[in-house]
C-alpha positions as CSV (number, residue, x, y, z in Angstrom):
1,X,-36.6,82.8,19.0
2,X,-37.4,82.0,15.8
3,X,-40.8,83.6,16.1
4,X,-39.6,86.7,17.2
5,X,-41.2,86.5,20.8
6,X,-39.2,87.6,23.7
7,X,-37.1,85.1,25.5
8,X,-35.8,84.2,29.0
9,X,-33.1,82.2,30.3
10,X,-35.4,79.5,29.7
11,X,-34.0,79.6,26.1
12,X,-31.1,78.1,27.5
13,X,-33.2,75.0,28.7
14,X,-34.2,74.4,25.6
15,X,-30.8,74.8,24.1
16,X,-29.7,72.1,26.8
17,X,-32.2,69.7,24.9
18,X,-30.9,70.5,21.8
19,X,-27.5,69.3,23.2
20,X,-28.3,66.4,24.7
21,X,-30.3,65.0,21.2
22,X,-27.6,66.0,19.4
23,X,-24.8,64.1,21.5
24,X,-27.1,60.8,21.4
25,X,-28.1,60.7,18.0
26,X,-25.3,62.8,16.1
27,X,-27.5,65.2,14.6
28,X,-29.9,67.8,15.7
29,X,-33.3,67.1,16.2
30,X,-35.0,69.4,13.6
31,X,-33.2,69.3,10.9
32,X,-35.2,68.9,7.8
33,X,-34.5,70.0,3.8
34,X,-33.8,73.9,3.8
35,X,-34.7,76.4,6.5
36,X,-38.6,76.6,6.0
37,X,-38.8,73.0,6.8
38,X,-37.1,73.4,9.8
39,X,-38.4,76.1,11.4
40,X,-42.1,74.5,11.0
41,X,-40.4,71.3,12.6
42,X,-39.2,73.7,15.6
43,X,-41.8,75.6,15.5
44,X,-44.4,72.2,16.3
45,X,-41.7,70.8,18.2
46,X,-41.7,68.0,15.7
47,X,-39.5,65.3,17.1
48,X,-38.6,61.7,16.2
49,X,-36.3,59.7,18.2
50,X,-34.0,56.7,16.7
51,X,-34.8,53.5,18.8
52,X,-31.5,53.5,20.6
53,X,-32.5,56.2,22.9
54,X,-33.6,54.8,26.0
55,X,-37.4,56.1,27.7
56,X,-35.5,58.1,30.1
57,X,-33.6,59.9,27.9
58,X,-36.3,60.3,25.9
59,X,-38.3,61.8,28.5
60,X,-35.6,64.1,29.6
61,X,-35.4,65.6,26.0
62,X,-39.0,66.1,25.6
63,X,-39.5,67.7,28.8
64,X,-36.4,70.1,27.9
65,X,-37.9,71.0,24.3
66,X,-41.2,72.2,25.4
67,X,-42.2,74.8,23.7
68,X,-44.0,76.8,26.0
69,X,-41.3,78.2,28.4
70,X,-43.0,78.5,31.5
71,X,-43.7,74.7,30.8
72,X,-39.8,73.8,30.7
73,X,-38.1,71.4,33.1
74,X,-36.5,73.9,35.4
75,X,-32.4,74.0,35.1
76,X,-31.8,73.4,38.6
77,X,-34.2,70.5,38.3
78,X,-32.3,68.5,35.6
79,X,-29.7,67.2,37.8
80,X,-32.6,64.9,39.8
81,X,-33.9,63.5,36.5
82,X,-33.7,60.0,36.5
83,X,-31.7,59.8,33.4
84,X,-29.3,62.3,34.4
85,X,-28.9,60.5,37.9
86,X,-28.5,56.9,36.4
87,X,-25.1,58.1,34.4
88,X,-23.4,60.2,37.8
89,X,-22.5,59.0,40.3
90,X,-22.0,61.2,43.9
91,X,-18.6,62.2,44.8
C-alpha cells in the first residue's frame, strides 16, 4: 500500500503479521526514526526479531510479512501452522 500498487485481501494477511509481532514484542516491526526510514524498512521487509520469540513464531511472522502477495501464507491456512496449533487447543 505504501507503494501505491493495487491490493487484495491479501493486505489483510499481512496486517495479521503485523499483529502478531506487535503483540509479542510490544512494538511494530518497522518502526524506525521518521517515516522515510520506515517505509524503506517496509518496503524491504526489513525485520529483526528479539530473542524471546520462539522459531515457530518466528516462522509464522515471516511467512505472513511476505512481501509479494501471491507469496503470503493463505488466511485459511494459518490456523494449521504449528505455532498457532501449539497455543489452541480443540474444543
Amino acid at each position: 500500500m505504501i507503494e501505491g500498487k493495487p491490493h487484495n485481501q491479501m493486505v489483510d494477511v499481512w496486517s495479521l503479521g503485523i499483529l502478531m509481532y506487535e503483540f509479542l514484542v510490544g512494538s511494530p516491526p518497522f518502526e524506525a526514526q521518521g517515516h522515510h526510514e520506515t517505509y524503506k524498512k517496509i518496503s524491504k521487509v526489513d525485520i529483526a526479531y528479539p530473542p524471546h520469540i520462539t522459531p515457530e513464531a518466528r516462522d509464522l511472522i515471516s511467512r505472513l510479512l511476505v512481501k509479494d502477495p501471491s507469496a503470503r501464507l493463505a488466511l485459511s491456512d494459518v490456523e494449521n501452522h504449528p505455532w498457532i496449533r501449539m497455543h489452541t487447543t480443540d474444543a
